[in-house]
C-alpha positions as CSV (number, residue, x, y, z in Angstrom):
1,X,6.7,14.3,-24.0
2,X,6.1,13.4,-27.6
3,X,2.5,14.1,-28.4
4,X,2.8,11.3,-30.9
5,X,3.5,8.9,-28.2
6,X,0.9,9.8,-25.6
7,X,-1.5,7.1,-24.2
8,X,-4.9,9.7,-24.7
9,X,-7.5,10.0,-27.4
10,X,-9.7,12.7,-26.8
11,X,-13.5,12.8,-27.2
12,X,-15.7,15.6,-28.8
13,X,-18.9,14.4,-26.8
14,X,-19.1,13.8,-23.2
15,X,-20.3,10.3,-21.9
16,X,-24.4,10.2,-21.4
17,X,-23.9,10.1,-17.7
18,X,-21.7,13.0,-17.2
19,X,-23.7,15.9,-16.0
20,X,-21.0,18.3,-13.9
21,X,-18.7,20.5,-15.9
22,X,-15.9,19.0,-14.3
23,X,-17.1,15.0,-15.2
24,X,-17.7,15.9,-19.2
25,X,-14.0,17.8,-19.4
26,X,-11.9,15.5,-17.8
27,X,-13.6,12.5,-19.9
28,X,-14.0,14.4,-23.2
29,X,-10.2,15.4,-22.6
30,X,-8.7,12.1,-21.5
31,X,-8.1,12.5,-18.0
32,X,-10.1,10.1,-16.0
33,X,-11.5,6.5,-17.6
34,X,-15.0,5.1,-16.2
35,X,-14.2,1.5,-15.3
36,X,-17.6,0.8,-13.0
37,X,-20.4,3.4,-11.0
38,X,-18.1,5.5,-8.7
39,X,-15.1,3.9,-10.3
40,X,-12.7,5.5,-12.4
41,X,-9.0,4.5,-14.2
42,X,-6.6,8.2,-14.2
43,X,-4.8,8.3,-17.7
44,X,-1.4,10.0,-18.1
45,X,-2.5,13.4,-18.2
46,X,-4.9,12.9,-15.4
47,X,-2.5,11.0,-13.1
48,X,0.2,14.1,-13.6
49,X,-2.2,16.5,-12.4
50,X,-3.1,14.1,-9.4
51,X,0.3,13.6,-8.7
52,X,0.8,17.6,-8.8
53,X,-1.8,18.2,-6.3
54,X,-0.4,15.2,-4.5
55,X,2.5,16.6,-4.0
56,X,1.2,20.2,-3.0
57,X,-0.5,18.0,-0.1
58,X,2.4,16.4,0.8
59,X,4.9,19.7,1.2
60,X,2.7,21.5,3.1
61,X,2.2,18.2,5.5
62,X,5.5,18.1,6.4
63,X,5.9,21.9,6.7
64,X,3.2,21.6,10.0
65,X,5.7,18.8,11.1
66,X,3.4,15.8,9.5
67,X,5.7,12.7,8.8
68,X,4.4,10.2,6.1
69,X,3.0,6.8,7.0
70,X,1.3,4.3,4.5
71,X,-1.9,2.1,6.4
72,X,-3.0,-1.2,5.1
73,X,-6.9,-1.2,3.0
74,X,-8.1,-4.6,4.1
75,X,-8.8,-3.5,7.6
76,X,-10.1,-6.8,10.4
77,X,-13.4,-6.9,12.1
78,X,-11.7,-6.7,15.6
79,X,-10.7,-3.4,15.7
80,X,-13.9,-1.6,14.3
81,X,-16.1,-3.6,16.9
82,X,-13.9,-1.9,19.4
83,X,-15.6,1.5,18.4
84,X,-18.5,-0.1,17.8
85,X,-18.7,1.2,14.2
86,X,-18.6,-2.0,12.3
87,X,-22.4,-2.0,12.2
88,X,-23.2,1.5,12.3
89,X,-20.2,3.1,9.5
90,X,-22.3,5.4,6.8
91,X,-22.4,4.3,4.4
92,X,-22.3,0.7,5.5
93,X,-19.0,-0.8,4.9
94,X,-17.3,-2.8,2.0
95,X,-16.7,-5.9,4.3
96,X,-15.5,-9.6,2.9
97,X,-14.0,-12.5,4.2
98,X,-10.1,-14.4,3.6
99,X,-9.7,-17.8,2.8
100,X,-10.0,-18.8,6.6
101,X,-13.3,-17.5,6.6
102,X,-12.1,-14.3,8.9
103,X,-14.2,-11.0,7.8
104,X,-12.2,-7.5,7.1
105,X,-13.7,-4.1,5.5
106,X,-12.2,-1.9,2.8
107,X,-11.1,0.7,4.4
108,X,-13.6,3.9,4.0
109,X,-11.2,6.0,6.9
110,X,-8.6,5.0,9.3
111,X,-9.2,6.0,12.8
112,X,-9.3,2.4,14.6
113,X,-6.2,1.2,12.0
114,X,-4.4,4.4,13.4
115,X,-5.7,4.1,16.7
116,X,-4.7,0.8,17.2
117,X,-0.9,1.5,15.6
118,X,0.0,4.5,18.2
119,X,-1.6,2.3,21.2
120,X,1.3,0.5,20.6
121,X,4.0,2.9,21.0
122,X,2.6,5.8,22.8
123,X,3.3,5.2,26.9
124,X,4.3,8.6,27.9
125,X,3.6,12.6,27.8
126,X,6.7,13.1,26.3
127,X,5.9,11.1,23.5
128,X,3.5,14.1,22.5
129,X,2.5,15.5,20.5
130,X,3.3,14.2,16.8
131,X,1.2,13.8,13.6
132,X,1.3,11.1,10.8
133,X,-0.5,11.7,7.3
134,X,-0.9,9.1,4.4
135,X,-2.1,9.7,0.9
136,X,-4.3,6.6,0.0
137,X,-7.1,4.8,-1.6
138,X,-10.4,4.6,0.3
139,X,-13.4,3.1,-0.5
140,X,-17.1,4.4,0.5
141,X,-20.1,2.1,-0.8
142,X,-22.0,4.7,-2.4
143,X,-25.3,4.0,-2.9
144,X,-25.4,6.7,-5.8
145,X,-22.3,7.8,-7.1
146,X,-22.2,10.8,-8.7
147,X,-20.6,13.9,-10.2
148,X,-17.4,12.3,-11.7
149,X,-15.1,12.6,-9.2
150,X,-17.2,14.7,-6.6
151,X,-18.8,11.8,-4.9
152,X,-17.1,7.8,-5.6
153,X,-16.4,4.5,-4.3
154,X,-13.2,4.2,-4.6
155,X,-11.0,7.4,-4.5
156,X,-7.9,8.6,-2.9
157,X,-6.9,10.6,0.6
158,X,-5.4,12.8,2.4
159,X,-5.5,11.9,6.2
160,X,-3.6,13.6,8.9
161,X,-4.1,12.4,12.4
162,X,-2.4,14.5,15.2
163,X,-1.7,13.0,18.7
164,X,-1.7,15.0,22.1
165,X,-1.5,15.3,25.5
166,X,-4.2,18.3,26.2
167,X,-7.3,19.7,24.0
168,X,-5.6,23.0,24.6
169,X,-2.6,21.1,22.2
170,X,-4.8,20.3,19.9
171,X,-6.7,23.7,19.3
172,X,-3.3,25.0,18.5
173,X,-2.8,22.1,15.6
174,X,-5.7,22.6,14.4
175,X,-5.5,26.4,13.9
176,X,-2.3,25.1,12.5
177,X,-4.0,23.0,10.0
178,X,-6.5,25.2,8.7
179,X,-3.6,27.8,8.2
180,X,-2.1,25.0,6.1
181,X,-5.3,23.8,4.1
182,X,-6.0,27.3,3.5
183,X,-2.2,27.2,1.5
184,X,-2.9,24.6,-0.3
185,X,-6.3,25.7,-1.9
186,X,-4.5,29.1,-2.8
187,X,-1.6,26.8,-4.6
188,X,-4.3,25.1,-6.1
189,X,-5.9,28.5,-7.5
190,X,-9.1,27.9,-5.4
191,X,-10.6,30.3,-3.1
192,X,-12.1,28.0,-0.4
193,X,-14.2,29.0,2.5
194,X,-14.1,27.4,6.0
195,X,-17.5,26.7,7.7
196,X,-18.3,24.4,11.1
197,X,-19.8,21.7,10.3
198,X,-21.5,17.9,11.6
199,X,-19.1,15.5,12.3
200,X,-21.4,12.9,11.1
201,X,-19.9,9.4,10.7
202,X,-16.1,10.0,11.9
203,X,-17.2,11.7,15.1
204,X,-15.6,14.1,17.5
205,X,-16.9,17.5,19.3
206,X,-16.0,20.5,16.6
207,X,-15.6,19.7,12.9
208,X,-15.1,22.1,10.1
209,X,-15.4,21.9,6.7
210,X,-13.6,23.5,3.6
211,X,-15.8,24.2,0.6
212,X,-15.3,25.6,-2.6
213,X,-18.4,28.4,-4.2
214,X,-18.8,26.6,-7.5
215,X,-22.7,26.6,-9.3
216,X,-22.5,23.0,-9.9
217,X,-21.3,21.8,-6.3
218,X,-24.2,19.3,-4.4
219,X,-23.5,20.9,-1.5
220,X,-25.5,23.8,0.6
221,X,-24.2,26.8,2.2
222,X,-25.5,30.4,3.5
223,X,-23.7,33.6,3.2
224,X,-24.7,36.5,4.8
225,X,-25.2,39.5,2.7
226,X,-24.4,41.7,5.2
227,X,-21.6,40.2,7.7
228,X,-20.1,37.7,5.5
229,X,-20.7,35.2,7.9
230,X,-21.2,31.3,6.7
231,X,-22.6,28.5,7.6
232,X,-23.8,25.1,6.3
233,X,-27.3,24.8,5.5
234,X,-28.3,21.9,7.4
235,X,-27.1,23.6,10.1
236,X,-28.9,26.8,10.2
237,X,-31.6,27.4,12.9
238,X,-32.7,30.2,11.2
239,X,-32.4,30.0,7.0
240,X,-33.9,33.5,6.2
241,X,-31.8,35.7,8.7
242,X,-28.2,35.4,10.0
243,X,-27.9,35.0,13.5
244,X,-25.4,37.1,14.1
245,X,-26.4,40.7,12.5
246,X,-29.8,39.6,11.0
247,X,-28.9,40.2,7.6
248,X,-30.0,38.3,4.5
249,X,-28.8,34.6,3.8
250,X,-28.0,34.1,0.2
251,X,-28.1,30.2,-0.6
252,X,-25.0,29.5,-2.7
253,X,-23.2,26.0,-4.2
254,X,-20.2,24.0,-3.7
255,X,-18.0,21.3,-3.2
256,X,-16.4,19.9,-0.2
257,X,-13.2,19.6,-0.7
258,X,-11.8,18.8,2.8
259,X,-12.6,18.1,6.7
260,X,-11.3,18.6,10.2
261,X,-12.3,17.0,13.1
262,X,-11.4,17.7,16.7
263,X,-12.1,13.5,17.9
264,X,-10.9,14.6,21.4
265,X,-10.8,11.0,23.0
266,X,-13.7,9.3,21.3
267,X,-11.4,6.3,19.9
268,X,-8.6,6.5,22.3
269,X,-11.1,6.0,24.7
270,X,-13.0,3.2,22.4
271,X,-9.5,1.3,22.0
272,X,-7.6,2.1,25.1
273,X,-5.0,4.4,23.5
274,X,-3.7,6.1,26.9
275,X,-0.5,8.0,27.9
276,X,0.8,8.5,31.1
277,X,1.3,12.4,32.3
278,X,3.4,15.0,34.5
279,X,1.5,13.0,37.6
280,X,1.9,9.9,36.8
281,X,-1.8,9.8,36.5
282,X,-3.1,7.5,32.9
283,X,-4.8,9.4,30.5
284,X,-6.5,8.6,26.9
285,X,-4.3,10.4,24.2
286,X,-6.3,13.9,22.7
287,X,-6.9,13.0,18.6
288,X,-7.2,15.3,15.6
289,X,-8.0,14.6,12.3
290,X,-7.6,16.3,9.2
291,X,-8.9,14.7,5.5
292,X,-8.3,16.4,2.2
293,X,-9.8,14.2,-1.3
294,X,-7.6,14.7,-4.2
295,X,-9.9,13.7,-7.0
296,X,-12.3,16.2,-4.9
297,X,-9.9,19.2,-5.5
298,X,-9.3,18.2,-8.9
299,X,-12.8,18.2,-9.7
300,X,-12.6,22.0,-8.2
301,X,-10.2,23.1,-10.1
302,X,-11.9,22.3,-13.3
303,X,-15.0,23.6,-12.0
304,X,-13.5,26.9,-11.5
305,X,-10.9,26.8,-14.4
306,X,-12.5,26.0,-17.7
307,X,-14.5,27.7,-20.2
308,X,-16.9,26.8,-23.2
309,X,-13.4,25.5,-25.3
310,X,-12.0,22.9,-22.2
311,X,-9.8,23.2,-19.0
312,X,-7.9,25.6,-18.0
313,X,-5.0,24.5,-16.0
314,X,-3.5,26.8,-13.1
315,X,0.5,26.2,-13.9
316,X,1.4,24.5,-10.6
317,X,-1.3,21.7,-11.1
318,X,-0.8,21.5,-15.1
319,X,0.5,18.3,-16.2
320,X,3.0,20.4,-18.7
321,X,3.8,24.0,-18.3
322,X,4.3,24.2,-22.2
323,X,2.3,23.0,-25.3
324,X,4.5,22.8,-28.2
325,X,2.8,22.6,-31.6
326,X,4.0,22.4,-35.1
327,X,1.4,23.2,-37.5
328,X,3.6,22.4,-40.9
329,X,5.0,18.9,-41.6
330,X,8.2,20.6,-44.0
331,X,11.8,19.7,-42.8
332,X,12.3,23.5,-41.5
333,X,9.6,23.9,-38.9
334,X,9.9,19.8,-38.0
335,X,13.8,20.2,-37.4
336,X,13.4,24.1,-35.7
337,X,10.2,22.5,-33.5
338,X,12.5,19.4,-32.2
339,X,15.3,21.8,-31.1
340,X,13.2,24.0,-29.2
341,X,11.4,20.9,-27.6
342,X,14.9,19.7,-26.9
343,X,16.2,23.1,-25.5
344,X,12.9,23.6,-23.2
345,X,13.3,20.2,-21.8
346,X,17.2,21.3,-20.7
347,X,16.1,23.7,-19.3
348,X,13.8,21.8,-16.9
349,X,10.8,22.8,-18.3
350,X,8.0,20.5,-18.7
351,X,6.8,20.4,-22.4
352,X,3.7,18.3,-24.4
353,X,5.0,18.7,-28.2
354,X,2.7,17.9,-30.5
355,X,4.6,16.5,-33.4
356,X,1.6,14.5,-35.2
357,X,1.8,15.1,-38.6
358,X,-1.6,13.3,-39.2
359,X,-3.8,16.5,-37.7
360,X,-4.5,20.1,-39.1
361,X,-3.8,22.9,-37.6
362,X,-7.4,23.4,-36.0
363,X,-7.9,20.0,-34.6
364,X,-4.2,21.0,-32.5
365,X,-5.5,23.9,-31.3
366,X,-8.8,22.4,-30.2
367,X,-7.1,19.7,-28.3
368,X,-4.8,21.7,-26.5
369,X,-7.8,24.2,-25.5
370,X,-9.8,21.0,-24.2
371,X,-6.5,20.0,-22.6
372,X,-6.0,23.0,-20.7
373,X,-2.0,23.5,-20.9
374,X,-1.4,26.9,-19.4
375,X,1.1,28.4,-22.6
376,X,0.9,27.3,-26.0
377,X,3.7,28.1,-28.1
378,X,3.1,27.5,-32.0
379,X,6.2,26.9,-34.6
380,X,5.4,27.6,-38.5
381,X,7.2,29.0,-41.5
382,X,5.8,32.0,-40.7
383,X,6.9,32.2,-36.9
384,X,10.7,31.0,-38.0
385,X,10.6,33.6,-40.5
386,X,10.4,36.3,-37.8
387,X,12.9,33.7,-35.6
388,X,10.1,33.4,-33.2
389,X,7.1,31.3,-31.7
390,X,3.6,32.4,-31.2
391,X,2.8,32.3,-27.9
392,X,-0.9,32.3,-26.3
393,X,-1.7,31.7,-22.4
394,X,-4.6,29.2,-22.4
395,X,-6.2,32.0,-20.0
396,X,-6.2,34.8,-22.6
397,X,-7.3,35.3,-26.4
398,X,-4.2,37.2,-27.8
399,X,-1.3,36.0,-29.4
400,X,2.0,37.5,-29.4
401,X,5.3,36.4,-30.9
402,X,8.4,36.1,-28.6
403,X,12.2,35.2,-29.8
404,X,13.0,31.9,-29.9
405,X,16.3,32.8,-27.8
406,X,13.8,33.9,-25.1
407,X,11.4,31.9,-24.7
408,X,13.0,29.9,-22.0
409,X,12.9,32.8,-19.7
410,X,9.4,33.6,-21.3
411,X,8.0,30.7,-19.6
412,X,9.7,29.9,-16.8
413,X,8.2,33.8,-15.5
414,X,4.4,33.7,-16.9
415,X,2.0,32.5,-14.5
């Protein structure tokens, strides 16, 4: 991608409202747009890294046997007075009526829509177990939206239900899940911790949450000095001594970055979802139910991955691997600069050159240190002179040069 051509203008202040690390970067570097309170637009660069992370989701999914489904938004009245939650949904729900007067909700979560969906198809035991995930919008009517995007209206999902025949089935896919959440926050370069948790408006009899230690996170959790153990705040009995070994609680930050919920039969129950088993005898189908936000972990990431310049991007979740720049406008380093670009983009590589001839040198850098690419490589006279580029991980101060005939392999092996 032609820098030249890219649909971003960066800012040098952050927007008044912006008071999270992770809300003034991704504005000040072009990322995310603020269309309305809890609202935002994802530009270029911040869709590629949503679609990075997207992805990551996706993979491991399917690697625990998930298979991909997409539910509708506009949800109908019917099927959440079936669980009785049309009234009681925190917060209250974005509801609206059609043309024929008939009310619906925007969908903030999509047990009943799923619910209803396998009720449908689901007669026997040996239609069990199976599990069906979808990456979608959602929409929570926030009375205070805050933290960029830590805490919105509208913003995207990761939900995995599972489907089974016993509770014993579905300890095993949870463990399973966990095991697969914990993948994905180490793909993402996050160290996440798992802690039980309330299962507050979805429901069920054990939930667990996944949280991520950051200093600006708005939520609470306790840490043992001594055993390690963890445990959300609200949560605690006692909030000056652990439980367990009596040791210290240290009260630390952080940001929920995903939920699991063991439903048991709470909505196939509500919405007469049943099976037949090995008896003959009718019984409600066993639910999980697993939800991962995207903007959530995004927000993490920057949290974690920044310092006082911009973003640092871990490479799997960078939208390039490579920032190209050309810091002198003469024929030589314009012509060499293209035919690098050219031979790093053959090679599969995934390369931001910044061919604007209308910036110095120092505004380049400071825009690809706010943008966060993991490896900038810089082309000048001087660099073609010794047949090389200078190359700098976003992550380190030091510069090195490396051969132009090896800078393919270069990159392809840093991390």
């Amino acid at each position: 991608m032609r820098q030249s051509k890219l649909f971003f203008k960066t800012q040098k202040i952050a927007p008044k409202e912006a008071e999270i690390i992770s809300h003034k970067l991704l504005t000040r570097a072009d990322f995310i747009s603020q269309l309305s309170s809890g609202i935002y637009s994802f530009l270029p660069l911040g869709w590629m890294v949503h679609r990075k992370i997207e992805n990551i989701i996706r993979e491991e999914m399917e690697r625990i046997g998930g298979q991909e489904v997409f539910l509708p938004t506009v949800q109908p009245k019917s099927i959440w007075q079936e669980t009785g939650r049309w009234k009681t949904f925190e917060p209250p729900l974005f509801k609206l009526k059609d043309i024929h007067q008939k009310e619906f909700a925007l969908g903030p979560t999509h047990e009943e829509v799923i619910t209803d969906l396998i009720r449908k198809r689901t007669k026997s035991y040996k239609d069990l177990p199976f599990y069906l995930f979808q990456i979608q919008n959602k929409f929570r009517n926030e009375m205070r939206p805050s933290g960029g995007l830590l805490r919105l209206r509208e913003f995207v999902m990761k939900d995995l239900y599972s489907f089974h025949a016993s509770e014993k089935d579905l300890v095993q896919y949870y463990k399973k899940v966990k095991e697969a959440y914990f993948r994905i926050f180490k793909r993402c370069s996050l160290g996440a911790i798992c802690v039980q948790a309330d299962p507050g408006a979805i429901g069920g009899k054990l939930s667990h949450e996944f949280l991520v230690l950051a200093e600006t996170g708005e939520d609470r959790v306790l840490v043992c000095k001594k055993c390690g153990r963890k445990i959300k705040l609200e949560l605690a009995k006692n909030k000056n001594k652990c439980e367990k070994c009596k040791g210290k609680l240290e009260k630390k930050n952080c940001i929920e970055a995903a939920h699991a919920f063991c439903l048991g039969t709470k909505y196939s129950e509500a919405m007469g979802a049943n099976f037949v088993d090995k008896d003959g005898k009718i019984k409600p189908i066993v639910m999980g139910c697993y939800g991962m936000g995207l903007g959530r972990l995004m927000a993490a990431i920057v949290e974690i991955h920044r310092d006082e310049r911009g973003i640092i991007w871990p490479k799997e979740v960078a939208p390039f691997q490579i920032h190209l720049i050309q810091i002198e406008n003469n024929k030589k380093v314009k012509e060499a600069s293209k035919k690098i670009f050219n031979d790093l983009k053959r090679a599969g590589l995934e390369v931001l050159y910044d061919d604007r001839e209308d910036k110095t040198a120092g505004e380049k850098f400071a825009e690809a240190d706010l943008i966060g690419i993991p490896l900038r490589m810089v082309v000048s006279e001087k660099t073609l002179a010794e047949k090389s580029v200078e190359v700098k991980k976003r992550s380190e101060g030091k510069t090195k040069l490396i051969k132009i005939n090896e800078i393919k392999n270069y990159a392809r092996y840093t991390k």
